[in-house]
C-alpha positions as CSV (number, residue, x, y, z in Angstrom):
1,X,11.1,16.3,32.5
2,X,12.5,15.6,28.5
3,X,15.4,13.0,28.1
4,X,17.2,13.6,25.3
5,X,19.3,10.6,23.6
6,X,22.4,12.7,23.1
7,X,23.7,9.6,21.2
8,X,21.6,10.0,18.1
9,X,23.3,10.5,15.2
10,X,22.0,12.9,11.9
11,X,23.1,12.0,8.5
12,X,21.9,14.8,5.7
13,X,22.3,14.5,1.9
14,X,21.3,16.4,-1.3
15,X,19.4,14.0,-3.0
16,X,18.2,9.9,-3.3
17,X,15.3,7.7,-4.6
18,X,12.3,5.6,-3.9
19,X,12.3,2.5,-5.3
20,X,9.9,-0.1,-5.8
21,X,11.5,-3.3,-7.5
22,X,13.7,-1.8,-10.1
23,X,10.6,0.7,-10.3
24,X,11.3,4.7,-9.7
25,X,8.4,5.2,-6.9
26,X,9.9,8.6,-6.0
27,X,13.2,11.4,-6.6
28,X,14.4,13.2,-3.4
29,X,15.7,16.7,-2.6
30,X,17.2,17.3,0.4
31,X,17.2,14.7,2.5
32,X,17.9,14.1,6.8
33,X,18.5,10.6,9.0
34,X,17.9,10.8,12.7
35,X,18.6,7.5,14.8
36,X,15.8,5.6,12.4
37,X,13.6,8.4,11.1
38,X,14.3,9.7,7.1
39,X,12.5,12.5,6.2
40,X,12.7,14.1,2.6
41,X,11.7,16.9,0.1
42,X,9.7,15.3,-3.0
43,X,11.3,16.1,-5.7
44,X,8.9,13.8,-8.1
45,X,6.8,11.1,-7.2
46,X,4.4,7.9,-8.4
47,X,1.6,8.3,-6.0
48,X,0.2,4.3,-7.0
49,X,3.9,3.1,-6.6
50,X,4.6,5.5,-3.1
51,X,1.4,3.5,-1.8
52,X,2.4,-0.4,-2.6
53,X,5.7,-2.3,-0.8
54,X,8.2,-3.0,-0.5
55,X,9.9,0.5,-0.5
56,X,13.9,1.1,-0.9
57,X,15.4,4.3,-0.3
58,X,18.2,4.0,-2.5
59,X,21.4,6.8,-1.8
60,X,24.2,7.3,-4.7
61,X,27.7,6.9,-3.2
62,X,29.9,10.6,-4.1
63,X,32.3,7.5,-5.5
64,X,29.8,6.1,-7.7
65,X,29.9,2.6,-6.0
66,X,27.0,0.7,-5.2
67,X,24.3,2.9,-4.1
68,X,23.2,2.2,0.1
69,X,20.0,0.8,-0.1
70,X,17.7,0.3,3.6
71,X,14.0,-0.6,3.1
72,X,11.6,2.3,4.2
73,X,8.1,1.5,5.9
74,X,5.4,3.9,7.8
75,X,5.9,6.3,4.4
76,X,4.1,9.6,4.5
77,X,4.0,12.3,1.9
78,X,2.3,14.7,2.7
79,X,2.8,18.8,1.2
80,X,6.1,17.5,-0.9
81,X,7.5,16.4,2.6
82,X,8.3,12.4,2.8
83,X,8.8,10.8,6.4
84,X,9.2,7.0,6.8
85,X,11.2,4.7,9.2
86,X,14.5,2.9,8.0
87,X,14.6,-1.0,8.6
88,X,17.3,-3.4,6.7
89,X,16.8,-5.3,4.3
């Protein structure tokens, strides 16, 4: 029997950034939140910079306010597909 968390919320967005410092580590496509999972298309990325820590996903407010920002760890890219866990920073 599957138990399904019918709480979990899914956030989707056109496009973000990998950061590492004030470093550009990586530009997103499409990207999707579920509960803590973010998964990504790679739009461009440093493969050095994807591999050190730590790593921000950094999202541009519609408003142009201050971006969100939430740290990212357990990154994968693999075939122009990122997946990584959210944690706070």
């Amino acid at each position: 029997m599957a138990v399904v968390d019918r709480n979990t919320i899914v956030i989707r967005g056109a496009g973000a950034a990998v950061r590492l410092g004030y470093q550009l580590a990586a530009t997103l496509g499409a990207w999707r939140v579920e509960g803590e999972r973010f998964s990504a298309a790679v739009v461009s990325a440093d493969a050095f910079r994807m591999t050190q820590s730590p790593l921000v996903l950094e999202i541009t407010n519609r408003d142009g306010g201050t971006p969100t920002r939430r740290g990212l760890v357990e990154v994968i890219v693999y075939q122009g597909q990122l997946s990584a866990r959210l944690i706070k920073l």
